[in-house]
C-alpha positions as CSV (number, residue, x, y, z in Angstrom):
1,X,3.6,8.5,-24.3
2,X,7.3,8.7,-25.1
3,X,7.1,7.8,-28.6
4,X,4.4,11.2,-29.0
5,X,7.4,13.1,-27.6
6,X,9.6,11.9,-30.0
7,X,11.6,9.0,-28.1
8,X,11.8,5.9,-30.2
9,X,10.7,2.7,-28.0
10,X,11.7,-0.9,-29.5
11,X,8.4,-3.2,-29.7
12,X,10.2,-6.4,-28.2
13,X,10.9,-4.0,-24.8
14,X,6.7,-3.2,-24.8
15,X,6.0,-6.5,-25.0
16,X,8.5,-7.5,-23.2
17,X,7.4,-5.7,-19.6
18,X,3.7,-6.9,-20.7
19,X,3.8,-10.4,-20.9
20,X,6.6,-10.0,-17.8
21,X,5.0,-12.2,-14.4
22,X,3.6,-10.2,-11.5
23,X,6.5,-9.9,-9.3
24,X,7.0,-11.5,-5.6
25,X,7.2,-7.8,-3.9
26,X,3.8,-6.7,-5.8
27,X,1.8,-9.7,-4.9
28,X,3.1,-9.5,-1.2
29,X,1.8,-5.4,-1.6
30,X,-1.8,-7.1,-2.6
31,X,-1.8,-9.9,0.0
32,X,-1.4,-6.8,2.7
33,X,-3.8,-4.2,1.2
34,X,-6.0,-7.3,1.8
35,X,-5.3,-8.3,5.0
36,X,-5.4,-4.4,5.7
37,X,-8.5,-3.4,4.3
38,X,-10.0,-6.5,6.2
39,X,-8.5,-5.0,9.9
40,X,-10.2,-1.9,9.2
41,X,-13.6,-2.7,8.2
42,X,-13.5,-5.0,11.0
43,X,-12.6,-2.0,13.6
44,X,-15.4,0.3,11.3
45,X,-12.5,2.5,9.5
46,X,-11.5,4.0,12.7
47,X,-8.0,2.4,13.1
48,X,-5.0,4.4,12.0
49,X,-1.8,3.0,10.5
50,X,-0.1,2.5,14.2
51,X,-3.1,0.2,15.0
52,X,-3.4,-1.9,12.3
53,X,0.0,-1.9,12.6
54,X,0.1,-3.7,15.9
55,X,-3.1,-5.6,15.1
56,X,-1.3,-7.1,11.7
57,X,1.5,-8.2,14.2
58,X,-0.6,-9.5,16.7
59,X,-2.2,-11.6,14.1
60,X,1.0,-12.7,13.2
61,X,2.0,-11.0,9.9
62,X,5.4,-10.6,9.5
63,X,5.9,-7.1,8.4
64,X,9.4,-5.9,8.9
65,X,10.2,-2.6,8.1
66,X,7.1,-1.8,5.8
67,X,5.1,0.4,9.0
68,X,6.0,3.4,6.8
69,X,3.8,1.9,3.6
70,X,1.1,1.2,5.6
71,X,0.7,4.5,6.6
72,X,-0.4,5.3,2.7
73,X,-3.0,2.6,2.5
74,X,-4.8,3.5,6.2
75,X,-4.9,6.8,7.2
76,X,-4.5,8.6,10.7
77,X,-7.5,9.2,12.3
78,X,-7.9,13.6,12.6
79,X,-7.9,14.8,15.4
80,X,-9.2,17.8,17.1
81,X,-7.1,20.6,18.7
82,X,-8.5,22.8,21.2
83,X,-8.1,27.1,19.7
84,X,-5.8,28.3,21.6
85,X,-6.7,32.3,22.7
């Protein structure tokens, strides 16, 4: 993409991030889109992220700080607000 735009890219760099090992933070990321995924098909996809949240750590998962990411892989259930006249 950059070299159409005229930006010169040296081969060893291309290959270099190709051929570079998945890294620890990206394979955690997988191992919790799992363990996710599995929490809500077993709640039938009605858990939001708060839930799964608590479920995850009730399960024991350490999660830290990450309650923020899981928000992007599970989303809030709608809801409903009454019209208001």
């Amino acid at each position: 993409m950059l070299t159409q735009h005229g930006v010169p890219i040296a081969p060893s760099t291309y290959y270099a991030a190709r051929h570079r090992p998945v890294s620890a933070l990206r394979r955690r990321d997988v191992e919790l889109t799992e363990l996710i995924r599995t929490v809500d098909a077993g709640n039938y996809g009605v858990y939001g992220y708060r839930k799964v949240w608590h479920e995850l750590t009730r399960r024991g998962v350490d999660l830290g700080e990450e309650l923020p990411e899981l928000g992007d892989a599970v989303p809030a259930p709608e809801r409903s607000s009454p019209e208001r006249a």
